[in-house]
Residue, then its C-alpha position, 0 to 999 in steps of 0.5 A: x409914654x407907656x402903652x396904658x397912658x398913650x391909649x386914653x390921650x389917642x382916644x382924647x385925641x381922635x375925639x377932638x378930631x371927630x368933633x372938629x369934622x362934624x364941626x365943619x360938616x353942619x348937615x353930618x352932625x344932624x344926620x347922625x343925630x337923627x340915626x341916634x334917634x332913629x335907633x333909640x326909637x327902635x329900641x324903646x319901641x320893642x322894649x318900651x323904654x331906652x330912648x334917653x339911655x341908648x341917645x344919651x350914650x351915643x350923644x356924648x361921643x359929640x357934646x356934653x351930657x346936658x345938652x344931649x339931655x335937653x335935644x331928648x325933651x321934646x322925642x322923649x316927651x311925645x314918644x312917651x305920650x304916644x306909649x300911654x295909650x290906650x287912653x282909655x285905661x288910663x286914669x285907672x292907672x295914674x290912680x295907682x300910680x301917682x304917688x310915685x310919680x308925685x316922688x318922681x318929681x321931688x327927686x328929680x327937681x330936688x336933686x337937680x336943685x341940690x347937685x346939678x343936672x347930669x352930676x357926678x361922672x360915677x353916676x353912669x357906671x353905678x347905673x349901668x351895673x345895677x342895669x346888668x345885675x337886675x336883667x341878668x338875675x331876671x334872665x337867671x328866673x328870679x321875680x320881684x313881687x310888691x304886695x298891694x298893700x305896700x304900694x303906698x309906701x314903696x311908690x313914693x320911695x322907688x319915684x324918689x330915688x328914680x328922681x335922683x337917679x335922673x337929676x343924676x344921669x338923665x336915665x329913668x329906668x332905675x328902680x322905676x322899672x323893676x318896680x313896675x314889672x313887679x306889679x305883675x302887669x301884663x307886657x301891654x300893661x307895662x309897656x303903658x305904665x312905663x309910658x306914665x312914669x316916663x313922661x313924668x321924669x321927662x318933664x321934670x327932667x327939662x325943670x331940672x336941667x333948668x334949675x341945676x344947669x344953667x349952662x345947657x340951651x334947650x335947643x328946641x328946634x332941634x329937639x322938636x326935629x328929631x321927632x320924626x327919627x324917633x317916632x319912625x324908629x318907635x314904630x318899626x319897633x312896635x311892629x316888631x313887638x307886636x309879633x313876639x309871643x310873651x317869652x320872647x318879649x319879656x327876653x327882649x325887654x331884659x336883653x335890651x336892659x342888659x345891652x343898655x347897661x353894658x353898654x353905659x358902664x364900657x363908656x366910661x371905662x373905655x373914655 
């Protein structure tokens, strides 16, 4: 068999065995769930994002991409409440924000209606190139900018294909974030309104994987357990946060979209 063909099905191979042993191993394959989250909790913590992204990635290595989107409900959920405070700017924001969200849920469910949950295996690497290409042209120190008077208008279409992009690959981000660092929000401000826009996906999400895939149990016990990793991560990594100046975040914040991104697209090159 030639070396190119040999290396995929030894890849194949060895992720057989690797599912078989953590098949046998019932308290292995909860610890290492619960790593996952605990990592991707870090990392949304100092970014304010990536929990589905870095979660889903690595859960895939052990079950489908459907179930490893309905364990991130419930983690996915509460952290992203937790990142919509302060409460007490809240609705002043969801006033400038809901006619995205309102697109949000209209792609999100109507995709997942229309194609399935988690369809298309191109998806993934389609995401994650346009995750490198977006930080790498912020890190070269080019800005978007979205005039006030055009927010009515590009809200609704960026919460669309955010949806789609969801139904599609259980991932938020896409053009969720960029639209929303366009706004020119302080890092606090964004932090907060990635919070909102993230909730909303993570709750059409779960009406999604309902109605597309009937397939993938919602495993709520499960789920609900790993919201202690997720947390604990999410605030070891706000920690982090809260001790960088201006710069150093927003560096954080396109190196951790970049990583993601990389990260995304060598999955599926390297399957």
């Amino acid at each position: 068999m030639p070396a190119g063909r040999r290396r995929p099905v030894l890849r194949r191979i060895g992720a057989m065995a690797l599912s078989q042993s953590l098949a046998q191993s019932p308290f292995v394959l909860p610890a290492l769930v619960a790593g996952v989250f605990l990592l991707a909790g870090l990392v949304k913590g100092v970014v304010g994002m990536g929990l589905p992204t870095v979660a889903l990635g690595l859960l895939a290595l052990w079950m489908a991409p459907a179930e490893a989107a309905a364990l991130l409900i419930v983690p996915s959920l509460a952290t992203n409440l937790w990142q919509m405070q302060p409460w007490g700017r809240l609705l002043p924001m969801l006033r400038r924000l809901w006619p995205m969200q309102l697109g949000v849920v209209a792609g999100t469910v109507g995709g997942a209606w229309c194609f399935g949950a988690l369809a298309g295996a191109w998806a993934p690497v389609a995401l994650g190139l346009a995750l490198v290409a977006y930080a790498l042209w912020s890190l070269a120190g080019l800005r978007l900018a979205v005039a006030p008077g055009a927010e009515p208008v590009l809200g609704p279409l960026v919460g669309g294909i955010t949806g789609l992009v969801t139904a599609a690959t259980g991932v938020f981000v896409l053009p969720a974030v960029p639209y929303l660092q366009a706004l020119r929000w302080s890092s606090d401000e964004l932090i907060q309104a990635m919070g909102i826009s993230f909730t909303v996906s993570t709750l059409a999400l779960a009406i999604g994987l309902r109605l597309g895939d009937g397939s993938a149990e919602m495993a709520w016990g499960l789920s609900l357990g790993m919201l202690v990793p997720a947390l604990a991560g999410m605030a070891l990594g706000a920690g982090l946060r809260r001790r960088l100046s201006p710069a150093v975040f927003r560096r954080c914040f396109l190196a951790g979209l970049l990583v993601l991104g990389a990260h995304m697209v060598l999955r599926e090159l390297l399957r």
